[in-house]
PDB file of N, CA, C and O in Angstrom:
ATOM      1  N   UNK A   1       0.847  -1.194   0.000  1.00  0.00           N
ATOM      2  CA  UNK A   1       0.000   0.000   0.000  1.00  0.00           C
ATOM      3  C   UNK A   1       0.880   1.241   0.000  1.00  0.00           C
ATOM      4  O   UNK A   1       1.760   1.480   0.828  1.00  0.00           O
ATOM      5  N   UNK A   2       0.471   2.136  -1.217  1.00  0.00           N
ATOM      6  CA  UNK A   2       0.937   3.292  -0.767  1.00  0.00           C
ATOM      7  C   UNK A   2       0.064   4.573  -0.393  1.00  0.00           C
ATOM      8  O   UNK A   2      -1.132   4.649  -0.674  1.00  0.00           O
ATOM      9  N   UNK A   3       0.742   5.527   0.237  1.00  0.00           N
ATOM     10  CA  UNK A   3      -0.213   6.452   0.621  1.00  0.00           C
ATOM     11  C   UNK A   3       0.865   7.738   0.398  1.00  0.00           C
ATOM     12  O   UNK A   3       2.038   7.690   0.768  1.00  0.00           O
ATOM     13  N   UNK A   4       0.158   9.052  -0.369  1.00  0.00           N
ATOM     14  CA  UNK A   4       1.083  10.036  -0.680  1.00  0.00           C
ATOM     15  C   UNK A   4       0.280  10.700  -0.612  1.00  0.00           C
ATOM     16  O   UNK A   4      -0.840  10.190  -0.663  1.00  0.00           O
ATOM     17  N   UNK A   5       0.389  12.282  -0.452  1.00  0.00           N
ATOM     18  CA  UNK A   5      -0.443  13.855  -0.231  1.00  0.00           C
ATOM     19  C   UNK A   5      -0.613  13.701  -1.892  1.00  0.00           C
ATOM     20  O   UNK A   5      -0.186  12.873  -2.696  1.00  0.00           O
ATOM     21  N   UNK A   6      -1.351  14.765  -1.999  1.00  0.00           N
ATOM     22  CA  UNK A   6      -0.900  15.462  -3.503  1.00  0.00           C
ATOM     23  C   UNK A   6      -1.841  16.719  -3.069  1.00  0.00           C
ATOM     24  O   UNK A   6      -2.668  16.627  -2.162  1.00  0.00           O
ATOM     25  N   UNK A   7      -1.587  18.053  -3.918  1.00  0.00           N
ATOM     26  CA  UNK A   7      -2.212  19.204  -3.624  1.00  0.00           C
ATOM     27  C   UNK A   7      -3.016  19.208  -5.097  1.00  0.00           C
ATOM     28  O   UNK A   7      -2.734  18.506  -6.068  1.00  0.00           O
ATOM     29  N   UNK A   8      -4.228  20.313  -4.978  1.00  0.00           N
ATOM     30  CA  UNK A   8      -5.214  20.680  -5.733  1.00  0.00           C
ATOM     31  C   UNK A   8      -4.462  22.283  -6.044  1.00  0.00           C
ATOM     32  O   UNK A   8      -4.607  23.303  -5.370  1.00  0.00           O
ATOM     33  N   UNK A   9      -3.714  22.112  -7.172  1.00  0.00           N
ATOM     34  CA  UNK A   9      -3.411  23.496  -7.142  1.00  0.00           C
ATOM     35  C   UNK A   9      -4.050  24.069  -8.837  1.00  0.00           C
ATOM     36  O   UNK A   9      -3.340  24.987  -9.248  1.00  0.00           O
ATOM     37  N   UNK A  10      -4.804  23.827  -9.484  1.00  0.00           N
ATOM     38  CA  UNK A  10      -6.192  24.407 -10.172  1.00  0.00           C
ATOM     39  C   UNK A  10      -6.447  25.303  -9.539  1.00  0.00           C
ATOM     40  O   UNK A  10      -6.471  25.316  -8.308  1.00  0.00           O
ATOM     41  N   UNK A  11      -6.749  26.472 -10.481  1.00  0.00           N
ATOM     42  CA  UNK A  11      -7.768  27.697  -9.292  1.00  0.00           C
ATOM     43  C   UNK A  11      -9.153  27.108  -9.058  1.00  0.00           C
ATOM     44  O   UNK A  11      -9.368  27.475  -7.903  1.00  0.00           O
ATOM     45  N   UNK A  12      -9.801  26.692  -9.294  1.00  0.00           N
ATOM     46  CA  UNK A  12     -11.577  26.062  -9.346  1.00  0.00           C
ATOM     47  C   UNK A  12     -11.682  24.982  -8.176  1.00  0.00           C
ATOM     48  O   UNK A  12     -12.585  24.670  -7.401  1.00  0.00           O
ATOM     49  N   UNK A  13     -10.435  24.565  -8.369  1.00  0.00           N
ATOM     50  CA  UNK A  13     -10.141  22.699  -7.184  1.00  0.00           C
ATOM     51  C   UNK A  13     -11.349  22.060  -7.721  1.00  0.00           C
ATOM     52  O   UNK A  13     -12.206  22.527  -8.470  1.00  0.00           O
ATOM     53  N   UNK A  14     -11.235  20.787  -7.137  1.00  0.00           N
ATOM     54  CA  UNK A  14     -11.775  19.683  -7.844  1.00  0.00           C
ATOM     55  C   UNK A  14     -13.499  20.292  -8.068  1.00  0.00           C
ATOM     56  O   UNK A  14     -14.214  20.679  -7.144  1.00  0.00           O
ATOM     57  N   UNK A  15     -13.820  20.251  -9.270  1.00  0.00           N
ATOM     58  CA  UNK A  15     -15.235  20.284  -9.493  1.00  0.00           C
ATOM     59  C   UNK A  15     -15.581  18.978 -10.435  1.00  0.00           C
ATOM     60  O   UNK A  15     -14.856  17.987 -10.353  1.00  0.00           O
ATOM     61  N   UNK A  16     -16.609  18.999 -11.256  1.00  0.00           N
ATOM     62  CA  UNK A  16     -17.323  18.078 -12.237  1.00  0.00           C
ATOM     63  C   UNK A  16     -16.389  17.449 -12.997  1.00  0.00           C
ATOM     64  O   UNK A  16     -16.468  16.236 -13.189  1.00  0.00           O
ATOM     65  N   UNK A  17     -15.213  18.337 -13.615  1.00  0.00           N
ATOM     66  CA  UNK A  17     -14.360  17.679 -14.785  1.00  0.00           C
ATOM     67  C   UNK A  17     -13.032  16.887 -14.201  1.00  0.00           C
ATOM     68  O   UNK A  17     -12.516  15.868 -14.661  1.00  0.00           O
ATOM     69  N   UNK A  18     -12.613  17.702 -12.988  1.00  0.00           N
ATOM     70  CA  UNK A  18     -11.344  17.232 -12.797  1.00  0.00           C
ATOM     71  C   UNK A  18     -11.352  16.121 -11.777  1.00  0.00           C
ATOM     72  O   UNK A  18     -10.292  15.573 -11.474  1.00  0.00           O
ATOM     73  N   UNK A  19     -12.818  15.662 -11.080  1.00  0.00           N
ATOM     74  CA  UNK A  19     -13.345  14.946 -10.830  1.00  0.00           C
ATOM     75  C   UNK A  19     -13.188  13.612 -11.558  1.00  0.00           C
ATOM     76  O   UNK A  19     -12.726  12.605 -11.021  1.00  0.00           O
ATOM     77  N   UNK A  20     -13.631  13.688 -12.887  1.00  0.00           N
ATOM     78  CA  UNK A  20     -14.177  12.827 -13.662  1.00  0.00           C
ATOM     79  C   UNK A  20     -12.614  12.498 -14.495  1.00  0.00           C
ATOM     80  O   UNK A  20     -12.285  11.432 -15.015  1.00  0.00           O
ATOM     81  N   UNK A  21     -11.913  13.622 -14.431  1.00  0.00           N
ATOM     82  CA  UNK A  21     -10.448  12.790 -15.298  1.00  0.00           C
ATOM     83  C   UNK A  21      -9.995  12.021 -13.857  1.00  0.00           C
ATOM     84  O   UNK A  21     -10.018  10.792 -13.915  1.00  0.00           O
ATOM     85  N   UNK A  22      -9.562  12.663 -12.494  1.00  0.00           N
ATOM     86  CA  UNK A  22      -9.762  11.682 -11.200  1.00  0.00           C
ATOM     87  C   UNK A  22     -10.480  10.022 -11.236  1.00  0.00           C
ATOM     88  O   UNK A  22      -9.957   9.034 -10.722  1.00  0.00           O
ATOM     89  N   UNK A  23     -11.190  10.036 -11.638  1.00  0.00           N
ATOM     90  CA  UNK A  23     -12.341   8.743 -12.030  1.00  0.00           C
ATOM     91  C   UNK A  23     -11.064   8.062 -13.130  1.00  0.00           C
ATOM     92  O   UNK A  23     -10.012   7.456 -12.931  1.00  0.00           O
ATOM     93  N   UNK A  24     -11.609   8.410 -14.030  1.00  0.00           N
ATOM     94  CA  UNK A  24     -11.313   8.040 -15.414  1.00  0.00           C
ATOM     95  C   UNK A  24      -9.392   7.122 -14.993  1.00  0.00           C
ATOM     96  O   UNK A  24      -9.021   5.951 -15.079  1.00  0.00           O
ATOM     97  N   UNK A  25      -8.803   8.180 -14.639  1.00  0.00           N
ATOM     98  CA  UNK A  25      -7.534   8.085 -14.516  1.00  0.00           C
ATOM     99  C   UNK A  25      -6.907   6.541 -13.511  1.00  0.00           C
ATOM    100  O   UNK A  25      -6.102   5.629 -13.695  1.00  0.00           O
ATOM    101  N   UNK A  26      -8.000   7.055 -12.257  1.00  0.00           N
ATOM    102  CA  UNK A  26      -7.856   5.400 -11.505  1.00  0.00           C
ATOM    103  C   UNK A  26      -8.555   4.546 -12.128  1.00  0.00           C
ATOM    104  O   UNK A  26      -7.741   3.627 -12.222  1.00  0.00           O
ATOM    105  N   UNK A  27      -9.456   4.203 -12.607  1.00  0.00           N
ATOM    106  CA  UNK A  27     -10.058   3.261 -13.614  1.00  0.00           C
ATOM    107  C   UNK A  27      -9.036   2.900 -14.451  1.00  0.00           C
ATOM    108  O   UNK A  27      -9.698   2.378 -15.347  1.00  0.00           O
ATOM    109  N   UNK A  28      -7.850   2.802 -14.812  1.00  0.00           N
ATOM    110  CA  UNK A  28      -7.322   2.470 -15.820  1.00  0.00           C
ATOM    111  C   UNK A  28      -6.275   1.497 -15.245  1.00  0.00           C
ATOM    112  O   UNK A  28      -5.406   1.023 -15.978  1.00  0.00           O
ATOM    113  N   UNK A  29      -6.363   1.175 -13.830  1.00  0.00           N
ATOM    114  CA  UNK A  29      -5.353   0.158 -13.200  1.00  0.00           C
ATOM    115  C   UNK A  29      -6.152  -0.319 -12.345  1.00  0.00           C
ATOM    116  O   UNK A  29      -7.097   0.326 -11.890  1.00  0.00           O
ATOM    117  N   UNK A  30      -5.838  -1.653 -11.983  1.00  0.00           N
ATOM    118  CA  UNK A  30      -6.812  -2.688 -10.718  1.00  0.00           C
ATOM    119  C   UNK A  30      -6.972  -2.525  -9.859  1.00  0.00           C
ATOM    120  O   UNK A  30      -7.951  -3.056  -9.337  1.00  0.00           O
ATOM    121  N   UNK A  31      -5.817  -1.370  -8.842  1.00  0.00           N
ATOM    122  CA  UNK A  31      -5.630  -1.331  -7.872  1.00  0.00           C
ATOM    123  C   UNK A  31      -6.494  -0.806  -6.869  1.00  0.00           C
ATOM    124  O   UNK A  31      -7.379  -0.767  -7.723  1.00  0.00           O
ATOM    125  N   UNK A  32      -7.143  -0.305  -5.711  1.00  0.00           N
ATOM    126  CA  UNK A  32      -7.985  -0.342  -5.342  1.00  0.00           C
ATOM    127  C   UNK A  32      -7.144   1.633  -4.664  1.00  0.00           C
ATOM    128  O   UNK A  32      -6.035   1.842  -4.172  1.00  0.00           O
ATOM    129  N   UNK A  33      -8.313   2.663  -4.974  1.00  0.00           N
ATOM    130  CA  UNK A  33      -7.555   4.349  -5.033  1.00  0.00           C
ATOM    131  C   UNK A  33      -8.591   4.854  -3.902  1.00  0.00           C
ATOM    132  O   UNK A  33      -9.710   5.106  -4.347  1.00  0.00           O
ATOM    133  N   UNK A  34      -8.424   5.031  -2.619  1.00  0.00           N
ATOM    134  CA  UNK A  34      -8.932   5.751  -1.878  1.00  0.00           C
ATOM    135  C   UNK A  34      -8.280   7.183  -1.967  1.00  0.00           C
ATOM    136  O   UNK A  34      -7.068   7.198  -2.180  1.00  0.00           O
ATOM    137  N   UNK A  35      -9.010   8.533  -1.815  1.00  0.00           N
ATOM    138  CA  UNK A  35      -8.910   9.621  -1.783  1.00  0.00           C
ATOM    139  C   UNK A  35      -9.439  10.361  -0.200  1.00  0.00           C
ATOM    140  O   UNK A  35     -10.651  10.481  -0.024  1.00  0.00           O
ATOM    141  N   UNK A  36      -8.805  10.667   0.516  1.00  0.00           N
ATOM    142  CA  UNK A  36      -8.891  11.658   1.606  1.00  0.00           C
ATOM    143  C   UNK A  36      -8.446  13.013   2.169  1.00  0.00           C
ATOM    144  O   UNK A  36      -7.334  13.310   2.605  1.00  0.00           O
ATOM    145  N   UNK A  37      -9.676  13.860   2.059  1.00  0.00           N
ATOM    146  CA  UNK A  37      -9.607  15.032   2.659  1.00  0.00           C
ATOM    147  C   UNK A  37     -10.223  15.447   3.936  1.00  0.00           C
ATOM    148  O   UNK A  37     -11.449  15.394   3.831  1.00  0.00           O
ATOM    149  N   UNK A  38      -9.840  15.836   5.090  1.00  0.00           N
ATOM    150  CA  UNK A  38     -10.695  16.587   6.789  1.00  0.00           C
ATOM    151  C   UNK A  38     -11.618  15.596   7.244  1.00  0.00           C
ATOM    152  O   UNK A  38     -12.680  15.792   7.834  1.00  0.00           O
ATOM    153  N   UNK A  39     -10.724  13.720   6.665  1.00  0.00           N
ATOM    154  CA  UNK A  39     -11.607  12.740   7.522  1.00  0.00           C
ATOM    155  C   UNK A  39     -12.723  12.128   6.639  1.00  0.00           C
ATOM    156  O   UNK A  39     -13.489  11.204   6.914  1.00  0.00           O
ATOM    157  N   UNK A  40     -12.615  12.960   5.375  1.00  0.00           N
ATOM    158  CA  UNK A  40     -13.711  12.014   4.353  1.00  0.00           C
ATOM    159  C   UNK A  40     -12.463  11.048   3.688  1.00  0.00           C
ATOM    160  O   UNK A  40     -11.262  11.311   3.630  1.00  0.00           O
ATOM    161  N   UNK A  41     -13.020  10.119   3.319  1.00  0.00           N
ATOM    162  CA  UNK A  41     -12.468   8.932   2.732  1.00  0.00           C
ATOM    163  C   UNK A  41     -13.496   8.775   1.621  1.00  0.00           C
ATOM    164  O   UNK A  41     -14.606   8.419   2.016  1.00  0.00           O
ATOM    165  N   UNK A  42     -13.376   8.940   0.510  1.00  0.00           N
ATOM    166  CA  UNK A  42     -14.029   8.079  -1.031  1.00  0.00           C
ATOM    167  C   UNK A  42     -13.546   7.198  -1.839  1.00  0.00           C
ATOM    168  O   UNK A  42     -12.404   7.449  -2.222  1.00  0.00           O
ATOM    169  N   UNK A  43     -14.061   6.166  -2.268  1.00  0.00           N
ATOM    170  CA  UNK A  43     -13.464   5.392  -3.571  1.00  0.00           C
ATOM    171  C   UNK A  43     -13.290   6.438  -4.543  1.00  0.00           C
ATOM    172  O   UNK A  43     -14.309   6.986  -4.965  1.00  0.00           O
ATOM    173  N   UNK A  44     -11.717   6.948  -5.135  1.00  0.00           N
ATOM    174  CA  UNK A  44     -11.587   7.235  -6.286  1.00  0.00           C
ATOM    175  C   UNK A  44     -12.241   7.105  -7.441  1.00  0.00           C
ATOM    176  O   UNK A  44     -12.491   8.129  -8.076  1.00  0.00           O
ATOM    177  N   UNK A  45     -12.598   5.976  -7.882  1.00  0.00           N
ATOM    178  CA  UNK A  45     -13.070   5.193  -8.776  1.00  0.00           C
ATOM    179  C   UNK A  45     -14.515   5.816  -8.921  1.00  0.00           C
ATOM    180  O   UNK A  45     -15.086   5.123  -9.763  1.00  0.00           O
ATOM    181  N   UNK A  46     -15.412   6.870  -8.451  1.00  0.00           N
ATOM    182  CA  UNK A  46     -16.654   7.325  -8.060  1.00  0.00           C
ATOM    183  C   UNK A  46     -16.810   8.397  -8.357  1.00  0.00           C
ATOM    184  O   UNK A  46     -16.427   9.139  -7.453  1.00  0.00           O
ATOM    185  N   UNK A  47     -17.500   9.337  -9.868  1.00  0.00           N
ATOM    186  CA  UNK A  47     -17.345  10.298  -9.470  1.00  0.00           C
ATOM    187  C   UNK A  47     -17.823  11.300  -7.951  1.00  0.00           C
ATOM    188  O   UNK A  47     -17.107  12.014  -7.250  1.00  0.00           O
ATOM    189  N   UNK A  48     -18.793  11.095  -7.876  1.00  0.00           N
ATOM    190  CA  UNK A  48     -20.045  11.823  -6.468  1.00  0.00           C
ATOM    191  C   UNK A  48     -18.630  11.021  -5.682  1.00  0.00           C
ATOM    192  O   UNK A  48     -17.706  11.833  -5.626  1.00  0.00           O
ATOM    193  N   UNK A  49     -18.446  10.368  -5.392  1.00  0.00           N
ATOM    194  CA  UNK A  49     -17.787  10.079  -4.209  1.00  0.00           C
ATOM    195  C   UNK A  49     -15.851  11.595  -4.332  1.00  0.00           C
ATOM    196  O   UNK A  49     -15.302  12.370  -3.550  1.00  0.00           O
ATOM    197  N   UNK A  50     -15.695  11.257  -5.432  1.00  0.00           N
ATOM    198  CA  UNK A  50     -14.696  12.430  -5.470  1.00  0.00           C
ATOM    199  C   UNK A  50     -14.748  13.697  -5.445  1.00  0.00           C
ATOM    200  O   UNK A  50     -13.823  14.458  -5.162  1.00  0.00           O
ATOM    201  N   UNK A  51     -16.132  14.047  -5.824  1.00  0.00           N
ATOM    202  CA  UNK A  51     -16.987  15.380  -5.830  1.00  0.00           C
ATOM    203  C   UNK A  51     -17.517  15.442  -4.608  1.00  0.00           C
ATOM    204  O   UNK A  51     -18.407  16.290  -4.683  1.00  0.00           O
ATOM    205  N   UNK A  52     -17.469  15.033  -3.567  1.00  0.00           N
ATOM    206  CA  UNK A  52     -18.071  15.091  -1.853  1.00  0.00           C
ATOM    207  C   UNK A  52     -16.785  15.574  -1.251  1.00  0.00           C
ATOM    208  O   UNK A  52     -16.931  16.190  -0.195  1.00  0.00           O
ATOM    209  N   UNK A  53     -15.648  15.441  -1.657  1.00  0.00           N
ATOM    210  CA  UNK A  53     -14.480  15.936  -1.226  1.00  0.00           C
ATOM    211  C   UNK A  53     -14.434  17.497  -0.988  1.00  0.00           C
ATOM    212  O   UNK A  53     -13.822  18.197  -0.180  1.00  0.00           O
ATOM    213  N   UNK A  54     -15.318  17.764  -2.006  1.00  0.00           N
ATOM    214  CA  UNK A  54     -15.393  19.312  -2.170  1.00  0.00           C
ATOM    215  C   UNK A  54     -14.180  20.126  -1.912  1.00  0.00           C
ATOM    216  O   UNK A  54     -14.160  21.006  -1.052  1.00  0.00           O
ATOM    217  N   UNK A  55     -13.114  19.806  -2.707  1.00  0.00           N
ATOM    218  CA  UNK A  55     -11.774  20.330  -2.450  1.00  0.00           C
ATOM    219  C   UNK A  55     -11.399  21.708  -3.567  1.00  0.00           C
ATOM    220  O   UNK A  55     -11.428  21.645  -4.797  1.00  0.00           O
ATOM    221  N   UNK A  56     -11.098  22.758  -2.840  1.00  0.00           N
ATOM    222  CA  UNK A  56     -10.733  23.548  -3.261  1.00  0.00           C
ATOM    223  C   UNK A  56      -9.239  23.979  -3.778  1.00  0.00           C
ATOM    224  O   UNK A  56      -8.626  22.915  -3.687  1.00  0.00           O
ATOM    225  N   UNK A  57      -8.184  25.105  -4.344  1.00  0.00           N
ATOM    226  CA  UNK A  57      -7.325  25.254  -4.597  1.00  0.00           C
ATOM    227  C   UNK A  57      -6.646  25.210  -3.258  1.00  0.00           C
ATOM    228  O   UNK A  57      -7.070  26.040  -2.453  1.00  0.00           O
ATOM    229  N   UNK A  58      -5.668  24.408  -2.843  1.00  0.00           N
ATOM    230  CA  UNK A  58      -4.529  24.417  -1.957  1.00  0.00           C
ATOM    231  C   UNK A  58      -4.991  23.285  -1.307  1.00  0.00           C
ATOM    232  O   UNK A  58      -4.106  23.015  -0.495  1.00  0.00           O
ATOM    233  N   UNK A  59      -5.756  22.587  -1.224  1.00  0.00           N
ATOM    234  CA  UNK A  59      -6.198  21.647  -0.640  1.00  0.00           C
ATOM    235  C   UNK A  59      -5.237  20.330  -0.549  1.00  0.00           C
ATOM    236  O   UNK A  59      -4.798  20.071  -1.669  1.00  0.00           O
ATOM    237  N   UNK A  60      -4.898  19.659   0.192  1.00  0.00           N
ATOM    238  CA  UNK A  60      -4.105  18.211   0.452  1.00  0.00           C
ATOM    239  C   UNK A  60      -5.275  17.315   0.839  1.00  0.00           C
ATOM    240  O   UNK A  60      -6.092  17.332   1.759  1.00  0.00           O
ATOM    241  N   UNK A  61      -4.968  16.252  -0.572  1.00  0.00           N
ATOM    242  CA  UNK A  61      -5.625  15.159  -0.241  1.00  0.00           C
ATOM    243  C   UNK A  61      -4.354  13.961  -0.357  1.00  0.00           C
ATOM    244  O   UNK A  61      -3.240  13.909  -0.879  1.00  0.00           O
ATOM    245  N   UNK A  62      -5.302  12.969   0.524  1.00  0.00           N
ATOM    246  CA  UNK A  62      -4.550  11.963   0.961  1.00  0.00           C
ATOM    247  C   UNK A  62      -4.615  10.500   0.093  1.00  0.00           C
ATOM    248  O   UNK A  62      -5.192   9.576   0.668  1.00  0.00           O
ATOM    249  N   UNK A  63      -4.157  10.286  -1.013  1.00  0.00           N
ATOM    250  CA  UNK A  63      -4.600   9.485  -1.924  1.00  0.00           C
ATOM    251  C   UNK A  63      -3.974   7.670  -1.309  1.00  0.00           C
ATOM    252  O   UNK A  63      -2.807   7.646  -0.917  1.00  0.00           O
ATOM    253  N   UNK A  64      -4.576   6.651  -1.279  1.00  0.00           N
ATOM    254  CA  UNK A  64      -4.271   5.813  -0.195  1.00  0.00           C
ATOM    255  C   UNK A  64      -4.380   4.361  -1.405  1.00  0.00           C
ATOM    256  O   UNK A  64      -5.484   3.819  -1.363  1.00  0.00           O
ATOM    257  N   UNK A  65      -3.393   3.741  -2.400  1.00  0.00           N
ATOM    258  CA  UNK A  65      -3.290   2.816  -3.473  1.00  0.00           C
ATOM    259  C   UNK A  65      -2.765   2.100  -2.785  1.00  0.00           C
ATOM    260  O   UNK A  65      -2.070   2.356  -1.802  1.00  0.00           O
ATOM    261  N   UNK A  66      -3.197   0.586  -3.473  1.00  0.00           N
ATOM    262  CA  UNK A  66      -2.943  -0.506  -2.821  1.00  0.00           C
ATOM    263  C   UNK A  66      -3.677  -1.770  -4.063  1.00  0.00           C
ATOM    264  O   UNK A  66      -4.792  -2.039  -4.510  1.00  0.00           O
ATOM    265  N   UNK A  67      -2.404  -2.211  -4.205  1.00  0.00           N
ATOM    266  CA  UNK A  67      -2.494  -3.280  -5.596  1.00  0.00           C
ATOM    267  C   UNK A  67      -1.267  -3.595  -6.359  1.00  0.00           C
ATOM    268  O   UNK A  67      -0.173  -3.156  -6.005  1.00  0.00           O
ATOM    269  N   UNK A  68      -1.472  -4.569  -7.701  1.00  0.00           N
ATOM    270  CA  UNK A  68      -0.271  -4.894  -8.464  1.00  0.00           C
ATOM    271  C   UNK A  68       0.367  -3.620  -8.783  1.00  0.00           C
ATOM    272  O   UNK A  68       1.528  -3.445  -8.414  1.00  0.00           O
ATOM    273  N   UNK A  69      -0.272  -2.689  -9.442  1.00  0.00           N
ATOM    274  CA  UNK A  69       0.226  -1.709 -10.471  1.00  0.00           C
ATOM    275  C   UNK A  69      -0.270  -0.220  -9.918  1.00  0.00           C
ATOM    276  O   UNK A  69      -0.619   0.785 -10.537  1.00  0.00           O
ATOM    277  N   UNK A  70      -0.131  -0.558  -8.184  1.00  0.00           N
ATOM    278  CA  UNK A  70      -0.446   0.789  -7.183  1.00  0.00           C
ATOM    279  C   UNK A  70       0.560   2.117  -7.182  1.00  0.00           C
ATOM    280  O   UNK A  70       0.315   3.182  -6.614  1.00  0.00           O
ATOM    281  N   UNK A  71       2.291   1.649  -8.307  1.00  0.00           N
ATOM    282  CA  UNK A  71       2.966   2.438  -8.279  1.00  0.00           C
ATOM    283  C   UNK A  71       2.493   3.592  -9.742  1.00  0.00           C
ATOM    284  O   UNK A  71       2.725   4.784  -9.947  1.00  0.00           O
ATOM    285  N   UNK A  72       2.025   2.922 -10.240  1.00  0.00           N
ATOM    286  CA  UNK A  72       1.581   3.571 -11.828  1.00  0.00           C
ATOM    287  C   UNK A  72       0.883   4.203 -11.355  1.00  0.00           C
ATOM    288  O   UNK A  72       1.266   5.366 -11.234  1.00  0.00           O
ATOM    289  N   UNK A  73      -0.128   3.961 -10.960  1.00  0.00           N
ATOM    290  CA  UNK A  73      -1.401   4.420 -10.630  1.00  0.00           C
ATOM    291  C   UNK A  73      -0.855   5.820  -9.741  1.00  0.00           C
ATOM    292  O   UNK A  73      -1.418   6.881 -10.011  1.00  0.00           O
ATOM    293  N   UNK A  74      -0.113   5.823  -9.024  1.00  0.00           N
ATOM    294  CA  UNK A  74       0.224   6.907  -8.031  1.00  0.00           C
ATOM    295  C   UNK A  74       1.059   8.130  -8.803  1.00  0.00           C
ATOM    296  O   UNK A  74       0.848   9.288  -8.443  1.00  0.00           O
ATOM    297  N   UNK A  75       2.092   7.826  -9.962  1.00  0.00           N
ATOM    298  CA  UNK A  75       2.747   8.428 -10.440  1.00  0.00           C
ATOM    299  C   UNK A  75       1.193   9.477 -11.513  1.00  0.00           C
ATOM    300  O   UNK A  75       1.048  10.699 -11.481  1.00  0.00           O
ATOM    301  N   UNK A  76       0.356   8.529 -12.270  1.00  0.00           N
ATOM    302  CA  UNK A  76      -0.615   8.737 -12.714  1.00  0.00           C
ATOM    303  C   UNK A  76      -1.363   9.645 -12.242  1.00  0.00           C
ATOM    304  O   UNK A  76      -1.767  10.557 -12.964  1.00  0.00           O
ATOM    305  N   UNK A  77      -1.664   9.560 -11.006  1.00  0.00           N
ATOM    306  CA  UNK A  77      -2.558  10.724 -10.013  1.00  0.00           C
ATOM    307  C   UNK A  77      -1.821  12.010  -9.967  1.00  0.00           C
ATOM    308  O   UNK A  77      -2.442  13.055 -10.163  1.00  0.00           O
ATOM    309  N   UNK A  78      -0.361  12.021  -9.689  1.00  0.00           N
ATOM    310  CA  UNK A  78       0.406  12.714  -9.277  1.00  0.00           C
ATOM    311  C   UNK A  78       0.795  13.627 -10.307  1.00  0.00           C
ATOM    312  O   UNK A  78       1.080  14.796 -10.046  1.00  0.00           O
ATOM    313  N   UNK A  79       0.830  13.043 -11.740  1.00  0.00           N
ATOM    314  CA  UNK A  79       0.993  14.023 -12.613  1.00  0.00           C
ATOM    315  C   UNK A  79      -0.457  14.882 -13.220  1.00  0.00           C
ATOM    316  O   UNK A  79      -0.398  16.051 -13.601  1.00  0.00           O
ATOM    317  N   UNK A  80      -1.508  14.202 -13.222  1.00  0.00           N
ATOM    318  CA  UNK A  80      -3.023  15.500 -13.091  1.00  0.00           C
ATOM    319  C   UNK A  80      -3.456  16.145 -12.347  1.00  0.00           C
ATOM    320  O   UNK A  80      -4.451  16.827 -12.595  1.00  0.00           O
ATOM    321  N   UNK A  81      -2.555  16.141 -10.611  1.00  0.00           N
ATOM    322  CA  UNK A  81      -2.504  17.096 -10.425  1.00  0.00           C
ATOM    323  C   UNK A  81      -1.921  17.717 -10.451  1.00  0.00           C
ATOM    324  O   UNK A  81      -2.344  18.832 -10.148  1.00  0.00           O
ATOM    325  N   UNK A  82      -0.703  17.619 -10.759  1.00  0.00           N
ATOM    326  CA  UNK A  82       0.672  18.499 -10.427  1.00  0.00           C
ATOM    327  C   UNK A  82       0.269  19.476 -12.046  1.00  0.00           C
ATOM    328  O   UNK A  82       0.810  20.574 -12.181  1.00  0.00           O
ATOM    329  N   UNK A  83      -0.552  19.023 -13.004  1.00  0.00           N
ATOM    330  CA  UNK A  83      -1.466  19.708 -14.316  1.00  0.00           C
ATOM    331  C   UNK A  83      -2.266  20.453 -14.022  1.00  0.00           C
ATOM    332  O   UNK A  83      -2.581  21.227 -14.926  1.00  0.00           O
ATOM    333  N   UNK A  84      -2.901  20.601 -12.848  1.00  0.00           N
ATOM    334  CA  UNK A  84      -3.920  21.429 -12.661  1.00  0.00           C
ATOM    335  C   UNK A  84      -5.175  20.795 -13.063  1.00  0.00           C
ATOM    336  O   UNK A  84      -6.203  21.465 -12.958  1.00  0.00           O
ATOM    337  N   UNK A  85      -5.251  19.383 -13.589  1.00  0.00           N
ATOM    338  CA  UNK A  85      -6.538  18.821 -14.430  1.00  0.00           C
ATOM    339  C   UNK A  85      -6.305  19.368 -15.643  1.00  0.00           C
ATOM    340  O   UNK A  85      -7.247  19.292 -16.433  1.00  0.00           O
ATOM    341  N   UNK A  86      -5.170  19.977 -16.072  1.00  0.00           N
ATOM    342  CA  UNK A  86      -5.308  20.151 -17.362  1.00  0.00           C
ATOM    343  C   UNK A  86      -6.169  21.872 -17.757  1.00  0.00           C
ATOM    344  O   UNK A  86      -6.506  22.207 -18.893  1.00  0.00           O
ATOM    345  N   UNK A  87      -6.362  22.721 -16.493  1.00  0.00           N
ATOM    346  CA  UNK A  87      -7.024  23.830 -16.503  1.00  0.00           C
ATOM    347  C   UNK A  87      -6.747  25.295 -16.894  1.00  0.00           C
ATOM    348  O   UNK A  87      -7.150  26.177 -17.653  1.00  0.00           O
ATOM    349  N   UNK A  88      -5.472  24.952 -15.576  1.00  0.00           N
ATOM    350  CA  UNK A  88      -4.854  26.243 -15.895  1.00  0.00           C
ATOM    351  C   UNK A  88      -3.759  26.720 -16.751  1.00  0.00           C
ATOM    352  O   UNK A  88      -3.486  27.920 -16.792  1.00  0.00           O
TER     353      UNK A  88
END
């Protein structure tokens, strides 16, 4: 299992789209992608569950992988946000 921060640094923070590339992005490996922010815990894999996070710009979430291909998957997360979702 790994577990790493990553920041929301988008000006908007996670809404509908960057949500859904979030989704999209863990969907593409087996591994099982919990996301945590102030004690919420969601399946990645969800959009509404990643959109309850309600995370804004500067925000640290706690992304929590665990599986064969949990290192991909983490590098994967790590570079859409370190993109902004692709926004800014």
């Amino acid at each position: 299992m790994i577990k790493q921060n990553l920041e929301v640094v988008n000006t908007l923070g996670i809404h509908a789209r960057p949500a859904a590339l979030i989704v999209k992005t863990a969907n593409n490996y087996n591994c099982s992608v919990f996301l945590e922010k102030d004690g919420i815990k969601v399946d990645a894999k969800s959009v509404l569950g990643v959109m309850m996070l309600a995370a804004p710009k500067g925000s640290s979430i706690t992304a929590e992988i665990s599986g064969d291909d949990e290192q991909q998957c983490l590098e994967a997360l790590e570079e859409i946000f370190a993109q902004g979702f692709n926004e800014d």
